[in-house]
C-alpha positions in Angstrom: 0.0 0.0 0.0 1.5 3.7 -0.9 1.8 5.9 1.6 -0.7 7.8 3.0 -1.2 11.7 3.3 -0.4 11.3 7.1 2.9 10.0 5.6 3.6 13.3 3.3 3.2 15.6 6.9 5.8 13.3 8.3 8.4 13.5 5.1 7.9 17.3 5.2 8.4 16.9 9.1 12.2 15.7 8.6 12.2 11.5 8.1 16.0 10.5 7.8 15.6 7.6 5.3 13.1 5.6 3.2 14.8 1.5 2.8 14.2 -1.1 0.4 16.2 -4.4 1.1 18.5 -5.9 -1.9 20.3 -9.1 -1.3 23.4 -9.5 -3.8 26.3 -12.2 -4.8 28.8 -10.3 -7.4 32.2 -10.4 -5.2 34.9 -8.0 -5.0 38.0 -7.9 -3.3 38.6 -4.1 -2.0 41.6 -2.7 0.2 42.5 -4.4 3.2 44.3 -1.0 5.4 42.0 0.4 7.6 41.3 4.2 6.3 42.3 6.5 9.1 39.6 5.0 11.5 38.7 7.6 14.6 40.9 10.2 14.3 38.5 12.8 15.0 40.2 13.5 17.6 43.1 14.8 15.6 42.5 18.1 14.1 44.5 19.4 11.3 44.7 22.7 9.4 43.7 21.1 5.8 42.0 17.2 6.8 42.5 14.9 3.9 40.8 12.0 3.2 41.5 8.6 2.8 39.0 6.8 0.4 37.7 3.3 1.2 34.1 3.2 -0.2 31.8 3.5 2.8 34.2 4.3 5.3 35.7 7.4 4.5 37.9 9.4 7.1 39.6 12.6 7.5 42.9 11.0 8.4 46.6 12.4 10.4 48.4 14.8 9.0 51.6 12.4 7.7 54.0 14.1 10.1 52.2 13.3 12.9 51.5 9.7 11.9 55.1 9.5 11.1 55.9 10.5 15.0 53.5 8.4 16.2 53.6 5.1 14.4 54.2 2.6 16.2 57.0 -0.9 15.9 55.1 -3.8 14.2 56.3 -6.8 17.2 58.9 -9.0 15.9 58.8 -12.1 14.8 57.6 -15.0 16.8 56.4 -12.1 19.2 52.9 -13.2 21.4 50.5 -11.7 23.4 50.5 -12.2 26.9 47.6 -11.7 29.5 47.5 -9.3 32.3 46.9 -10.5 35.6 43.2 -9.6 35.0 41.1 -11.6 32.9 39.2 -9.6 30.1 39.4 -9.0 26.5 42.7 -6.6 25.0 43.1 -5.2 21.7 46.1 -6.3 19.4 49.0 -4.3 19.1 48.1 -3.4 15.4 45.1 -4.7 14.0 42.0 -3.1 14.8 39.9 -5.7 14.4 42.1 -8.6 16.5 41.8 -8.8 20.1 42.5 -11.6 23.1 40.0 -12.9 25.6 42.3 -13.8 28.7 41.2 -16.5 31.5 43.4 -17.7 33.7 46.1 -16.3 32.1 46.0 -18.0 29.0 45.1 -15.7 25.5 42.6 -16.4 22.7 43.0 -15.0 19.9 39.5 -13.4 18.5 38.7 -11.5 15.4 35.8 -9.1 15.1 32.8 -9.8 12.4 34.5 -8.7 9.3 33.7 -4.8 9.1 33.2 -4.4 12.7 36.8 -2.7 14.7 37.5 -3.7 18.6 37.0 -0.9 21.3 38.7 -1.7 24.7 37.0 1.0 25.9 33.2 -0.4 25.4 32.3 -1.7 29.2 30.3 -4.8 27.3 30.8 -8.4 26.7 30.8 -7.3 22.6 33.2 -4.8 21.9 33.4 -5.2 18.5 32.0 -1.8 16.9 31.4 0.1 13.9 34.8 1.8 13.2 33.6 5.3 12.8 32.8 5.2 16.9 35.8 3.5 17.7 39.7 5.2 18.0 42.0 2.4 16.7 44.7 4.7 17.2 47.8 3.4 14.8 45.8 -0.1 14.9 45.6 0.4 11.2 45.6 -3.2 9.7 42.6 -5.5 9.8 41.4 -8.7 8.1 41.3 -9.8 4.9 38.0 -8.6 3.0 35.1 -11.1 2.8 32.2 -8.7 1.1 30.5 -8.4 -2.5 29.5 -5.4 -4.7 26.9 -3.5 -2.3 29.1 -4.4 0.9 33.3 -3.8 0.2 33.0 -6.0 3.7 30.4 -8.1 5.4 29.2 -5.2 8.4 28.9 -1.5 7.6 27.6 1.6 6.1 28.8 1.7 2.8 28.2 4.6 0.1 26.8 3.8 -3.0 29.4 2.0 -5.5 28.2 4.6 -8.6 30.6 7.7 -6.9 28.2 10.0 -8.3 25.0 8.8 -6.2 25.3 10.6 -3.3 21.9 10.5 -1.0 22.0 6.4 -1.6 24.2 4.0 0.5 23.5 0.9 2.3 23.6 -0.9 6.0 25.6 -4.0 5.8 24.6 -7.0 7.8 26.6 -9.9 7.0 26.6 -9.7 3.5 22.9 -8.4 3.3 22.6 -5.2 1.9 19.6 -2.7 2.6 19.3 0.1 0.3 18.4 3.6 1.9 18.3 6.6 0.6 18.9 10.2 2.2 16.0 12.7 3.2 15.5 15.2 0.1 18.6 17.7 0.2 20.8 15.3 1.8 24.4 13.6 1.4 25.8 10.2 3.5 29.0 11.1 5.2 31.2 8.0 5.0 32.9 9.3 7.8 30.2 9.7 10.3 27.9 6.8 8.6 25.1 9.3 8.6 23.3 11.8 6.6 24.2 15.0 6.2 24.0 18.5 4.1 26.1 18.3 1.5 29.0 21.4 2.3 29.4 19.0 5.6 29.7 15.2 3.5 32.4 16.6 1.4 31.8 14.8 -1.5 33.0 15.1 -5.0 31.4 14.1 -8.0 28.5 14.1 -7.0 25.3 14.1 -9.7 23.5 17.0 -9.1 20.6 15.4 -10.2 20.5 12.4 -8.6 17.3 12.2 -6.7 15.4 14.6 -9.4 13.8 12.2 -11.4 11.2 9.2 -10.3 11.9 5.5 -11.3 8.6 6.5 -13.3 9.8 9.0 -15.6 8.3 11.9 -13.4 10.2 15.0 -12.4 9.3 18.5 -11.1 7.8 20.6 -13.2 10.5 24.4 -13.9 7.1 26.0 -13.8 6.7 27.3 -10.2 3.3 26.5 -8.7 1.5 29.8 -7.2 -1.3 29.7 -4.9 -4.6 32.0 -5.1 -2.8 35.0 -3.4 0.1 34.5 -5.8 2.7 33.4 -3.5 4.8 30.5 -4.1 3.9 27.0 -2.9 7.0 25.6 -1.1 5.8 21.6 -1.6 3.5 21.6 -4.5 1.7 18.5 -5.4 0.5 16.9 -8.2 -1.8 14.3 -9.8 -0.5 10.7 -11.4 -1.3 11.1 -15.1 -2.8 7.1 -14.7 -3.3 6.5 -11.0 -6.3 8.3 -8.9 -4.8 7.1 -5.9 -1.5 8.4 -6.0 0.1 11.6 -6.2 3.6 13.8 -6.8 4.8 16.2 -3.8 8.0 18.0 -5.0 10.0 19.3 -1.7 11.1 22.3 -2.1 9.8 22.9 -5.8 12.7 20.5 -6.9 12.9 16.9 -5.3 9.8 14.8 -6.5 8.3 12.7 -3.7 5.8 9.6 -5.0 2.9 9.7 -2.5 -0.8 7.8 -2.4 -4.0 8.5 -0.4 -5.2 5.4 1.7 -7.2 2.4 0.5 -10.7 3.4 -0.5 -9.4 7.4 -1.0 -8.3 8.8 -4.5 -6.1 12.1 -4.9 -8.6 15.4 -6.0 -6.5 17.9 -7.9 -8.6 20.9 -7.0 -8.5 20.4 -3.1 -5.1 18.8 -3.3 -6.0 16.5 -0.8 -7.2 13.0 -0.3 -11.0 12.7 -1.1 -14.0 10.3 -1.8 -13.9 9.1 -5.6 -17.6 10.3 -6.1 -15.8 13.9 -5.5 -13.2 13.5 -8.3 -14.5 13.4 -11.6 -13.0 10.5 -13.9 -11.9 8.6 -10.6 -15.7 7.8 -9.8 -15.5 3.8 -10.2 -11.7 3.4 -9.7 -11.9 1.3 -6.7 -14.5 -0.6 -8.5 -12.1 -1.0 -11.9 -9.5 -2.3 -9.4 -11.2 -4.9 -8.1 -12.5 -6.0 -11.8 -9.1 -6.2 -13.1 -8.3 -8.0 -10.5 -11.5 -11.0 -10.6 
């Protein structure tokens, strides 16, 4: 069922996200080095960024990293426990750590995607890496993802660079699509979505969201109401469908809507009505259920 007008006053309101869920196979094999993971807290003059799709971060400045970089352990080298038991992060992978009992060490890795925070006061402290400092724990495990999901956890940007307001949530493999609020860019940084000046992004299509899977897109005309003034979210009827309708936010980002079973769209109220109120939509409930007997 479409949504409903009650849903239109709640896109306008500020809704994050609409999802649809896609489930994909194709494989790929994308860079193992962990991109700069939670180093907010280093500020720099002039941030660069590090690009891994989905999980990119403003990273050191290269001085600094070179001061701060720490010895790989030599060879043969092996973790050993403190006298408390408890789980500890490895020396330089983000994603290893050791559960300790009794003195003895287990060597654990995170679900692939996910980063180890020794700070997290939990039995799981295997996290997304955008909330967790690794520090100069740069390396992780090999990649095990597919097209939508570069690894099997994660936020991940949309592999076209120049789709913008689309990424997905990565949950073992599965991939769910979801797309920005109208307006809106997802920061691979933050795993969030954000205005666009704030994402960073380059390449972006400007036109992106500006067209419907349908064909439609927002009419250049601007839509004036009876005292002349501009309507900020104008709506408008489906050329074929009495029950649904167009709302473009802001004039420019087309929005496909639909009244609620047993309602059709009337033009002139711009509302949700009765079909006996909207001429030629009359016996469209009653057409649906023929073509459907």
């Amino acid at each position: 069922m479409r949504y409903s007008v009650i849903a239109f006053s709640a896109l306008i309101a500020g809704i994050l996200v609409t999802t649809t869920t896609t489930t994909t196979t194709t494989a790929v094999a994308p860079s193992g080095i962990l991109p700069g993971v939670a180093t907010s807290h280093v500020t720099t003059d002039q941030p660069t960024f590090n690009t891994f799709r989905g999980s990119q971060t403003r990273s050191r400045n290269p001085q600094q990293q070179m001061k701060q970089k720490k010895q790989r352990p030599r060879k043969g080298w092996s973790f050993k426990c403190p006298p408390k038991d408890g789980q500890y992060e490895d020396a330089v992978q983000c994603d290893k750590y050791y559960e300790c009992i009794d003195g003895r060490a287990t060597e654990r890795l995170c679900p692939d995607g996910l980063v180890f925070d020794p700070t997290i006061r939990k039995i799981n402290k295997c996290d997304q890496p955008f909330n967790v400092d690794c520090g100069d724990r740069v390396e992780l495990q090999p990649p095990r993802g597919n097209n939508l999901c570069p690894r099997r956890n994660g936020f991940f940007a949309h592999p076209d660079p120049a789709v913008c307001n689309v990424f997905y949530n990565c949950i073992e493999g599965d991939a769910t699509e979801i797309t920005c609020t109208a307006g809106l860019h997802f920061d691979e940084y933050t795993g969030t979505c954000v205005w666009p000046n704030d994402a960073g992004r380059q390449g972006c299509n400007p036109g992106a969201n500006k067209k419907l899977k349908d064909g439609f897109t927002c009419p250049k005309e601007q839509k004036t109401d009876e005292a002349g003034q501009a309507v900020a979210h104008p709506k408008y009827a489906h050329p074929t469908d009495c029950q649904r309708f167009y709302v473009c936010l802001n004039g420019v980002e087309p929005r496909d809507l639909g009244c609620q079973v047993g309602e059709v769209y009337n033009e002139e109220t711009e509302r949700c009505d009765a079909p006996e109120n909207v001429p030629g939509c009359e016996d469209w409930y009653k057409e649906s259920d023929e073509k459907k007997n």
